[in-house]
C-alpha positions as CSV (number, residue, x, y, z in Angstrom):
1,X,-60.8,71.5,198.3
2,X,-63.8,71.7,200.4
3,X,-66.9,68.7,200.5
4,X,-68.6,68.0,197.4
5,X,-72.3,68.9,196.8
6,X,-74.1,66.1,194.4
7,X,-77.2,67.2,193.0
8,X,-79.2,66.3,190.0
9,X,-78.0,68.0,186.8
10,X,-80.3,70.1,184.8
11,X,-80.3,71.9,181.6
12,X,-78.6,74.8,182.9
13,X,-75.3,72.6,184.1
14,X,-74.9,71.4,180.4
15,X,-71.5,73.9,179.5
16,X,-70.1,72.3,182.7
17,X,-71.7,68.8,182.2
18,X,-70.2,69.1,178.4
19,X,-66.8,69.9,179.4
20,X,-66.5,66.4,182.2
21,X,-67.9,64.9,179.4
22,X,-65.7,66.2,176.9
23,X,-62.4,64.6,179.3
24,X,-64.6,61.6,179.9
25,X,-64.3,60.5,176.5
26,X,-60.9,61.5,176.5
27,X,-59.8,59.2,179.0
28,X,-61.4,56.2,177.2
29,X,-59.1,57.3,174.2
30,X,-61.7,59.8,172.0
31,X,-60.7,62.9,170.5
32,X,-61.9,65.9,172.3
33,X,-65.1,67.3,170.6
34,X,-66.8,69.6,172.7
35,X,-69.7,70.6,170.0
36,X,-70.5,66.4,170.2
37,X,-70.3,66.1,174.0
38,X,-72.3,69.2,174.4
39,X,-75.1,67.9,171.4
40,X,-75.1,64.6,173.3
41,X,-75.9,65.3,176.4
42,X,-78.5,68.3,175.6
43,X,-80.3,65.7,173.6
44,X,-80.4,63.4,176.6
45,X,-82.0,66.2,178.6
46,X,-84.7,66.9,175.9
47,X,-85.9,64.0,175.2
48,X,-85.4,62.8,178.7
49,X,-83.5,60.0,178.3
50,X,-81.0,59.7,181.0
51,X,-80.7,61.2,184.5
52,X,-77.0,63.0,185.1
53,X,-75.8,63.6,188.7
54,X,-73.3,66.6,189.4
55,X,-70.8,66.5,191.6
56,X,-69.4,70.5,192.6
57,X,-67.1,72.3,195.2
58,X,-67.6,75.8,195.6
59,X,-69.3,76.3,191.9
60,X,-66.6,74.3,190.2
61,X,-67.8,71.0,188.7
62,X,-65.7,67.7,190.0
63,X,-67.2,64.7,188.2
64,X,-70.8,63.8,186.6
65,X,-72.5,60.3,186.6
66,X,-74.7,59.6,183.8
67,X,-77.8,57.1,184.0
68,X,-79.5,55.4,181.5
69,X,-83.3,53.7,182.6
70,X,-83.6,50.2,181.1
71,X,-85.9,46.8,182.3
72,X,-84.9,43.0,183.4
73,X,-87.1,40.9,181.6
74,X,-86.2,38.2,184.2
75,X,-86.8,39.9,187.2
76,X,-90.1,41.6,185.5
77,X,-88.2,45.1,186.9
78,X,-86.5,48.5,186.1
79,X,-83.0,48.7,186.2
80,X,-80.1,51.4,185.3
81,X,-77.2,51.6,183.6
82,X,-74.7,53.6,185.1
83,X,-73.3,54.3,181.8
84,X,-70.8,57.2,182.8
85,X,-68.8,58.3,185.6
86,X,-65.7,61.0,185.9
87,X,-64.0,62.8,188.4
88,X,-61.4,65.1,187.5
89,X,-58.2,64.5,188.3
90,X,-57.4,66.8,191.2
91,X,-61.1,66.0,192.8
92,X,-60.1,61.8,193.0
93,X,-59.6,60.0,195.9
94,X,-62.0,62.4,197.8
95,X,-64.9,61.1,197.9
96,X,-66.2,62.7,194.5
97,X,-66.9,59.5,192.8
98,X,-68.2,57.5,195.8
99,X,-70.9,60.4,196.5
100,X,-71.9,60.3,192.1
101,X,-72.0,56.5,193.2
102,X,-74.4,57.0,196.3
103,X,-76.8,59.4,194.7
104,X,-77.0,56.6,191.6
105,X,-78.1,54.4,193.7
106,X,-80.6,56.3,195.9
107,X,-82.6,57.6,192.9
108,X,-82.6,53.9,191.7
109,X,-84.2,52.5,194.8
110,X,-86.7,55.7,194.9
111,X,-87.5,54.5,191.5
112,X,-88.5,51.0,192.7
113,X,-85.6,49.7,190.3
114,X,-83.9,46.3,191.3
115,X,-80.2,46.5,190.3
116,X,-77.6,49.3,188.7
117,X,-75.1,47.7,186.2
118,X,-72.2,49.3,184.8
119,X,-69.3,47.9,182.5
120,X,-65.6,49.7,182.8
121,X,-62.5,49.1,181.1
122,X,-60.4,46.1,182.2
123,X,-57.4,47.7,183.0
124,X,-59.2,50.7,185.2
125,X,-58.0,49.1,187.9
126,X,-58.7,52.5,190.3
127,X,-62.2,52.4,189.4
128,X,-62.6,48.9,190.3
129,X,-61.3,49.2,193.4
130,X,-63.8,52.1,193.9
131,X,-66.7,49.8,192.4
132,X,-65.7,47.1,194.7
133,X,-65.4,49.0,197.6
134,X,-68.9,50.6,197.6
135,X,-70.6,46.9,197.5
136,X,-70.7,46.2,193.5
137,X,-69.9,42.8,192.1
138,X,-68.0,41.4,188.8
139,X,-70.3,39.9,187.5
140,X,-69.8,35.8,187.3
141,X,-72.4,34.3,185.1
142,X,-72.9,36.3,181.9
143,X,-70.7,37.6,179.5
144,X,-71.3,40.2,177.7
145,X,-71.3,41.0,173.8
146,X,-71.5,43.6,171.5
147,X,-72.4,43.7,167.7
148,X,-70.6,46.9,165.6
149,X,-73.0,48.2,163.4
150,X,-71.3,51.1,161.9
């Protein structure tokens, strides 16, 4: 497989974007649902409410990050959520996800925002190792909660 390309997604990628998506969800245990992935993400584009980077090889799409603006109140700042990230199978350990990675955090800092977080599952042990590798840090003073409301 030759070098991957990463590029911000647009509109146009969305069949593509929908099926990573699609096996993104998968992974974390989801019932594939194509029509959902596909309604998800187009409303993300329309109402501009994330930023997706694509990650391709010769016209085939590897692996998609997904980015979700947000603010510290502390630090009186923007920040992101990196809120998604997939490689396909055959496309890991190349490179794919480290390059989704870079290009998260390049449009971060051109943004003027002070910190990407992200949360993954603790037995992902592979994407820690990636995560950990390219600079990012457990955090080690806050624990994070969620409340179900559905």
């Amino acid at each position: 497989m030759n070098a991957s390309h990463v590029r911000q997604a647009v509109l146009a990628d969305l069949d593509a974007l929908a099926d990573l998506f699609d096996y993104y969800r998968q992974f974390y245990g989801q019932a594939s649902d194509l029509a959902a992935a596909r309604a998800f993400l187009k409303a993300r584009f329309e109402h501009g409410e994330s930023t997706i980077f694509l990650a391709e090889s010769e016209g085939q799409a590897l692996g998609f990050t997904q980015l979700y603006p947000s603010f510290s109140s502390v630090s009186v700042a923007r920040v992101f959520v990196l809120n998604d990230l997939y490689v396909i199978p055959t496309a890991r350990r190349l490179g794919v996800g480290q390059s989704l990675l870079n290009a998260a955090a390049v449009h971060a800092r051109q943004l003027g925002a002070v910190r990407l977080s992200l949360t993954t599952a603790v037995d992902n042990q592979s994407a820690q190792a990636l995560y950990e590798s390219e600079g990012w840090g457990r955090d080690q003073k806050f624990y994070t909660y969620h409340l179900a409301l559905t």
